[in-house]
C-alpha positions as CSV (number, residue, x, y, z in Angstrom):
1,X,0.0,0.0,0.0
2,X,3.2,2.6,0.8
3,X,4.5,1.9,-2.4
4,X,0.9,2.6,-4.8
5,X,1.0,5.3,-7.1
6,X,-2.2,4.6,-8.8
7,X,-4.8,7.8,-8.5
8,X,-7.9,6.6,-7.2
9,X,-10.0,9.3,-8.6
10,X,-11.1,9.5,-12.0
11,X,-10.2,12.9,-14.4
12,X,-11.1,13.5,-17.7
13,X,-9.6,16.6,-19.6
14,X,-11.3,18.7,-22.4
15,X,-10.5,22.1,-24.3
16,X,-7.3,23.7,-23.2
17,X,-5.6,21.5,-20.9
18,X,-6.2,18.6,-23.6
19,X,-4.6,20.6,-26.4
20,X,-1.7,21.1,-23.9
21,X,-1.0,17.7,-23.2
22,X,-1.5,16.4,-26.5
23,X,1.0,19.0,-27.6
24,X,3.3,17.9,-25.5
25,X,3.1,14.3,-26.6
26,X,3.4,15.3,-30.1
27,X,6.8,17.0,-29.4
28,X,7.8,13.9,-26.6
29,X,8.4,16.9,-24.8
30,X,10.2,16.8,-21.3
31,X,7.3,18.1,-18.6
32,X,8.0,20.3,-16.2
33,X,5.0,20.9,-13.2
34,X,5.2,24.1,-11.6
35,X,3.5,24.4,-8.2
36,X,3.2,24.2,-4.9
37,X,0.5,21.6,-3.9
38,X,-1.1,18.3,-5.4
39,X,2.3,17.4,-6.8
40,X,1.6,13.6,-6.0
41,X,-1.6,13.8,-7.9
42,X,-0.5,16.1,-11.1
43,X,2.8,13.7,-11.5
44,X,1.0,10.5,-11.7
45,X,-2.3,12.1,-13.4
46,X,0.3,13.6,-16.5
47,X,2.1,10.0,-16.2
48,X,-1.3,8.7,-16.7
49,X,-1.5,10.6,-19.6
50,X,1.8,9.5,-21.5
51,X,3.5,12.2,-20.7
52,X,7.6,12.8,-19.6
53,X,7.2,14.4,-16.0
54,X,11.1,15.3,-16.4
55,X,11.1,17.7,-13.4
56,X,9.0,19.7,-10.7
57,X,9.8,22.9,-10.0
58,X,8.9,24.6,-6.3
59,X,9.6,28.1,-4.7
60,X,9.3,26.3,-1.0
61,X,11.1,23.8,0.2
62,X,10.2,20.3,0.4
63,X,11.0,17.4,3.0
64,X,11.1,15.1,0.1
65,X,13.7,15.4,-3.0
66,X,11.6,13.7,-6.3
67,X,8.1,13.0,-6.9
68,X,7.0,9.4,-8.2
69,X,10.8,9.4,-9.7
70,X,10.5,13.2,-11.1
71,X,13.2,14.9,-9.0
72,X,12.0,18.5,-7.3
73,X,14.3,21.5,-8.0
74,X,14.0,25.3,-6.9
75,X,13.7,27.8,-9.4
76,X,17.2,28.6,-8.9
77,X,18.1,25.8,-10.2
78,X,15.8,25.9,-13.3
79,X,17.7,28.7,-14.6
80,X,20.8,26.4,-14.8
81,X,18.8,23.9,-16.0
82,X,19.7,22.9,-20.0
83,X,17.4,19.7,-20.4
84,X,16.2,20.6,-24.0
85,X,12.9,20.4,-25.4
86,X,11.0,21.5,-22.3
87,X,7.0,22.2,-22.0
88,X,5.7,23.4,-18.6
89,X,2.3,23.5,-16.7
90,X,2.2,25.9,-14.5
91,X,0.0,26.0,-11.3
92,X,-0.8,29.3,-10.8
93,X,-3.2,28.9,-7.6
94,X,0.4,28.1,-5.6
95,X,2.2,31.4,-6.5
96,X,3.2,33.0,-3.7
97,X,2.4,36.8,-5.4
98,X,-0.6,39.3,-5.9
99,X,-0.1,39.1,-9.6
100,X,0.7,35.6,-11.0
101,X,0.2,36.8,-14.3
102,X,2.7,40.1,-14.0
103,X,5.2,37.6,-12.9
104,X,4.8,35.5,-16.1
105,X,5.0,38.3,-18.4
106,X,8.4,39.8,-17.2
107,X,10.0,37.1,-15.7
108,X,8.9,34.0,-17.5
109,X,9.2,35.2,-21.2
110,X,12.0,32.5,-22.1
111,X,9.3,29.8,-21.5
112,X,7.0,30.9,-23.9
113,X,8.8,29.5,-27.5
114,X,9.0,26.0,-25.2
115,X,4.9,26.3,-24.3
116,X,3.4,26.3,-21.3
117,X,-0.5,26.1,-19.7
118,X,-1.6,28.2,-16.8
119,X,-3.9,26.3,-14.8
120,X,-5.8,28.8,-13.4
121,X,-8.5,28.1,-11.0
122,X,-11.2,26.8,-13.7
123,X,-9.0,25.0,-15.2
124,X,-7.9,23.3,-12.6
125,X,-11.0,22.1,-11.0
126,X,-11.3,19.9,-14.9
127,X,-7.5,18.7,-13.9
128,X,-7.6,18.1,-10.3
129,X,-10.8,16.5,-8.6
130,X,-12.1,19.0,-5.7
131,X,-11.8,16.7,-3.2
132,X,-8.9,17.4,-0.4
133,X,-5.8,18.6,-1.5
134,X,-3.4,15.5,-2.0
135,X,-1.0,15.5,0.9
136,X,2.6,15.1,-0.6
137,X,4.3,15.5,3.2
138,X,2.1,12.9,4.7
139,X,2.5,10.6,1.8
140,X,6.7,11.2,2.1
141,X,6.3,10.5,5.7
142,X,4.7,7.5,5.7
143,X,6.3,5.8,3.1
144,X,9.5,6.6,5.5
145,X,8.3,5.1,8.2
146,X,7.1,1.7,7.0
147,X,8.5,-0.4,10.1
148,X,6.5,1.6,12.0
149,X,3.3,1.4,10.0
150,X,3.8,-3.1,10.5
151,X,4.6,-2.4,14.2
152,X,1.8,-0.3,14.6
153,X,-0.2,-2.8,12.4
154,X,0.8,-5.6,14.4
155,X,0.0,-4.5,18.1
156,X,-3.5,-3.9,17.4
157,X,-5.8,-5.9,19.3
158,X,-8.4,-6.7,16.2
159,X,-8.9,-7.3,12.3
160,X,-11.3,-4.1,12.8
161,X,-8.2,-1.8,13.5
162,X,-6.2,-3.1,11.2
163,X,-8.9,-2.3,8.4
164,X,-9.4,0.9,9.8
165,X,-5.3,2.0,9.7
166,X,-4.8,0.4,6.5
167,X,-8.1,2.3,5.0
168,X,-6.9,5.1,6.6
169,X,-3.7,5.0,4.7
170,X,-4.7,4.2,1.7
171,X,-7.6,7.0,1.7
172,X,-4.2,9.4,1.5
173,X,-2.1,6.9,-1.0
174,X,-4.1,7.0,-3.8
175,X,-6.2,10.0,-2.7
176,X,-9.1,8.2,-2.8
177,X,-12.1,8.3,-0.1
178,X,-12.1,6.1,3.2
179,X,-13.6,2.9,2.0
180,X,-13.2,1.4,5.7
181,X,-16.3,1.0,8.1
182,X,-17.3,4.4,10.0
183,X,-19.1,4.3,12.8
184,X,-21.5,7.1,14.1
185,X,-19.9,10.1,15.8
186,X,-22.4,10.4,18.7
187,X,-20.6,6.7,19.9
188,X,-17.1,8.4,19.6
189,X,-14.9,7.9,22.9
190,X,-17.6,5.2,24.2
191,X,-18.2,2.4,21.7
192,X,-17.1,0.8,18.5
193,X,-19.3,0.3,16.0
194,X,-23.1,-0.6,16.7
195,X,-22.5,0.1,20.0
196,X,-19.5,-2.4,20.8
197,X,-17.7,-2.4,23.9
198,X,-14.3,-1.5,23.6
199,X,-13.5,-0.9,27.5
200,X,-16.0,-1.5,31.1
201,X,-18.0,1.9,32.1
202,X,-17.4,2.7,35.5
203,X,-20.2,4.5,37.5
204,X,-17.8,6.8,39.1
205,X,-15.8,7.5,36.6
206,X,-13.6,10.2,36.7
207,X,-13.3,12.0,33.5
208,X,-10.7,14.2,31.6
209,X,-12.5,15.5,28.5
210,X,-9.9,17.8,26.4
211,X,-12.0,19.4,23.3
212,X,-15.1,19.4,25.0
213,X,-16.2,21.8,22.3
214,X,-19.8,23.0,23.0
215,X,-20.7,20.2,25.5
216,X,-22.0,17.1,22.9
217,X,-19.5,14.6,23.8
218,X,-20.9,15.3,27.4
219,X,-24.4,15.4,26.5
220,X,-23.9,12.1,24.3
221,X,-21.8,10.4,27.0
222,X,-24.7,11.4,29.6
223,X,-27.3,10.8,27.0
224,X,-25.8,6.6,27.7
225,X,-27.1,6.7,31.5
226,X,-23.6,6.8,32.3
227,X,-23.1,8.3,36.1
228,X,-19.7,9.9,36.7
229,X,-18.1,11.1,39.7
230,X,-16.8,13.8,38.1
231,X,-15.7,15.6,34.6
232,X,-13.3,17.8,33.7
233,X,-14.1,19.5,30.6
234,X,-11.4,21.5,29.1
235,X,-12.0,24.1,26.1
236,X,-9.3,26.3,24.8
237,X,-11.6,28.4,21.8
238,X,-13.4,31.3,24.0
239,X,-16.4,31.0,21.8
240,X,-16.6,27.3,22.4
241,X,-15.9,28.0,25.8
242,X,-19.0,30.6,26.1
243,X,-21.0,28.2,24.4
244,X,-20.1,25.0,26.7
245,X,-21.2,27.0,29.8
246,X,-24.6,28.3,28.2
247,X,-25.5,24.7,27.3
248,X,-24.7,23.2,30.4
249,X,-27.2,25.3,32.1
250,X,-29.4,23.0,30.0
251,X,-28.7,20.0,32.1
252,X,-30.4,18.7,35.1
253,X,-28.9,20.8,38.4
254,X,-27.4,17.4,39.4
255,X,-26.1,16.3,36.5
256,X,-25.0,20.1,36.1
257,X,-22.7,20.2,39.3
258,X,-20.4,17.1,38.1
259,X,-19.2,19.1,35.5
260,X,-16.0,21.5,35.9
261,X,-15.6,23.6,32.3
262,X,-11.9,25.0,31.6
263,X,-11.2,27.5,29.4
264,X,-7.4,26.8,28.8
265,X,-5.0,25.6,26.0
266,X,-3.3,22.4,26.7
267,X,0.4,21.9,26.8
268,X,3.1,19.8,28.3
269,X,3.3,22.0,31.7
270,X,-0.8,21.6,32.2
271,X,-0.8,21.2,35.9
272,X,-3.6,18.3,35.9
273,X,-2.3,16.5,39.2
274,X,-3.8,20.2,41.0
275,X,-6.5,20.3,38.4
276,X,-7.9,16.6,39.7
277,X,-7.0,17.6,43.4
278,X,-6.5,13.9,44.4
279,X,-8.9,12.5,42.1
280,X,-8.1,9.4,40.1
281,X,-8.5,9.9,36.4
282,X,-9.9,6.8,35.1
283,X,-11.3,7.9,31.2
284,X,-9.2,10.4,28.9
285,X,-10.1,11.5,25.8
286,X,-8.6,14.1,23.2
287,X,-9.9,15.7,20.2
288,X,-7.7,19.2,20.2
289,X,-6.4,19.3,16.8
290,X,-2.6,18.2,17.3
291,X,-1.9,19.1,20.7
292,X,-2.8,15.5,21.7
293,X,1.1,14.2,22.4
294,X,1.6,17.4,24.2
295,X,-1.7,15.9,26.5
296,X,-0.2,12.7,26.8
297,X,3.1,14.2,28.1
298,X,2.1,16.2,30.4
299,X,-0.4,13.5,31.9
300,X,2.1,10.5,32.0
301,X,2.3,10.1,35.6
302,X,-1.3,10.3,36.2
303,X,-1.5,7.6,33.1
304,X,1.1,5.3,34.9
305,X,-0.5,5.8,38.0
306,X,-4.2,5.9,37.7
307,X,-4.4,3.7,34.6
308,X,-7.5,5.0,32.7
309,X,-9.0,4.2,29.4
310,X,-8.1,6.7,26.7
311,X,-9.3,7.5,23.3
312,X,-7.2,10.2,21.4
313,X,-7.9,11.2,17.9
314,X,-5.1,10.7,15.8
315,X,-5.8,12.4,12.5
316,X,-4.8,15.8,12.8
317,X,-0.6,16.1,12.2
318,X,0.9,13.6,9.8
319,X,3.0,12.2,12.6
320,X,0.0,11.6,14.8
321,X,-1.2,7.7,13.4
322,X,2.7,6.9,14.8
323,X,3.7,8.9,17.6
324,X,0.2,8.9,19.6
325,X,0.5,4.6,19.5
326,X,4.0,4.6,20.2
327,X,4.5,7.2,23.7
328,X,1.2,5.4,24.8
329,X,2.8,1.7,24.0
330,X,6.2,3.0,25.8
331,X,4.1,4.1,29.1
332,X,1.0,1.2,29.4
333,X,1.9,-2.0,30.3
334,X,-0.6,-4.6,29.9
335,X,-3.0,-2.5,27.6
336,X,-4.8,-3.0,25.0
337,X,-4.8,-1.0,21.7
338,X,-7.6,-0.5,18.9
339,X,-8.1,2.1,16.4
340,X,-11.9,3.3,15.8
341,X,-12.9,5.2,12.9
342,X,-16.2,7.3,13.3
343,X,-18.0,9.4,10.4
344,X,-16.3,13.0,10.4
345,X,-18.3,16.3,10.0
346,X,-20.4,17.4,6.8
347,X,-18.5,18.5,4.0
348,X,-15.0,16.3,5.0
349,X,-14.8,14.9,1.1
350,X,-12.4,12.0,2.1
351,X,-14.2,11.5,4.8
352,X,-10.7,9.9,6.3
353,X,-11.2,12.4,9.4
354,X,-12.7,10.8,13.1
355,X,-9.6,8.3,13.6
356,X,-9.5,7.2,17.3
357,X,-7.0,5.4,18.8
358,X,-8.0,3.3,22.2
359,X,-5.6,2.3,24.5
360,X,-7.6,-0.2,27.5
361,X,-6.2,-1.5,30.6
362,X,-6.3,-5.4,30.6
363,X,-8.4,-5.0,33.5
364,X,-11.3,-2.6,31.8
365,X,-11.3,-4.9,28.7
366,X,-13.6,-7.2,27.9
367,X,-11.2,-9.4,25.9
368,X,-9.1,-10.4,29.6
């Protein structure tokens, strides 16, 4: 799967961008890409094509050197660069300038007897599907990391998170949807799919909420008939914040009281120890968009200690699907470990958002 290059997605071209590429087959011209993003999906898409992607040309750096074998150079280097017979599509959506096309006129003007195709952003939606952007970095970084990916693979506890993790990566491989089973959002942090049990509920349970957002996850986990001892529901967006405190005024007054909100940001020197004030935290969750190692870190002695179930999105940073699994896996022994995908929020094309990872004491599981 690390290795595909196919594009999932299906493009047809017409009118311009046609008479571009078939130009450049007629001359078995050398193709140069211009841009920024997509480079993943315009590479293999003009391979598709029959065309010679020779060279991609960037103004920012990249983490990665070549593209599906067609090596990356600045524009520096283009200048010094004598490969005859060139013909170059240019992105123009990725220039870093106010005027794209100022830039082309007294800057460019030795491409012009080579040809070249702007494509602008019309064009472009008839080139490049309007799904997500294709993620080059998180494709390079995966594809790096492929020990990992089997290690990972391997300590999961089921064939359910395995499907999930390898649907996951292949929704960002070929740049295709998540084909892997979703599972609604309201279960998120409580259940698998159809209501599965992943971990024991406690009645007492004592409960570190980071991302409580408006209040749903608390309103669906009290929506269950669960009956916690306490939770502690942090929020770091002030509107969110305002919000989270205006709906819990919607709650019953005792159901109210067992609620603490927290308007603060998360990092490693959170004091949670005097936040709990000798409460044992026994259910963690995280959905605070990349900060969720930094939660981890600064909560490893309370982990070690108290042992609680934790669910942790795992989605947001490219280094997240590795890095979440692995500082959990060095600090619980005798855990288990599943991944969870659940259905992400309207308008999420790849629909590859929602990725959970659980991490259950041996003695809250119902596989021991």
């Amino acid at each position: 799967m690390l290795d595909d290059t196919r594009v999932e997605e299906n493009h047809e071209i017409t009118g311009n961008i046609l008479l571009s590429v078939s130009r450049a087959i007629i001359s078995k011209a050398n193709v140069y890409l211009w841009a920024e993003k997509d480079l993943h999906l315009y590479v293999r898409l003009f391979k598709s094509w029959g065309l010679h992607v020779h060279r991609v040309v960037c103004f920012l750096p990249k983490d990665f050197k070549n593209v599906d074998g067609a090596e990356i150079i600045s524009t520096a280097e283009l200048f010094q660069d004598a490969t005859p017979n060139k013909f170059f599509f240019v992105d123009v959506c990725s220039y870093p300038m106010e005027n794209p096309a100022a830039f082309w006129n007294e800057q460019m003007k030795f491409l012009s007897p080579l040809g070249a195709h702007f494509i602008d952003a019309a064009g472009r939606d008839s080139l490049v599907s309007n799904m997500e952007a294709f993620d080059s970095e998180k494709l390079f970084y995966y594809q790096s990391h492929k020990k990992d990916f089997m290690e990972l693979f391997d300590s999961l506890a089921d064939e359910t998170s395995r499907r999930a993790l390898y649907f996951y990566v292949e929704s960002f491989v070929r740049n295709c949807v998540y084909r892997g089973e979703q599972n609604q959002t309201r279960l998120k942090y409580f259940f698998g799919g159809k209501y599965e049990r992943l971990y024991k509920h406690l009645d007492g349970e004592c409960w570190i909420n980071c991302g409580a957002s408006i209040g749903d996850t608390i309103f669906a986990y009290l929506s269950w008939g669960f009956s916690p001892k306490k939770i502690y529901a942090f929020e770091s967006d002030k509107n969110s914040f305002n919000a989270l405190t205006k709906n819990l005024l919607l709650l019953p007054t005792e159901k109210r009281a067992l609620v603490e909100p927290l308007n603060e940001f998360i990092s490693e020197a959170t004091d949670f120890e005097k936040i709990l004030a000798g409460n044992k935290c026994t259910l963690l969750n995280a959905d605070i968009e990349g900060a969720e190692l930094n939660l981890l870190r600064a909560t490893k002695k309370i982990i070690q200690a108290d042992r609680p179930v934790i669910a942790i999105c795992v989605y947001h940073f490219k280094e997240d699907i590795l890095s979440v699994p692995q500082f959990l896996q060095s600090i619980c022994p005798n855990y288990i470990f599943y991944l969870r995908k659940y259905t992400p929020y309207f308008g999420y094309l790849k629909k590859n958002g929602e990725l959970v990872f659980y991490a259950v004491p041996v003695e809250r599981s119902y596989r021991s």
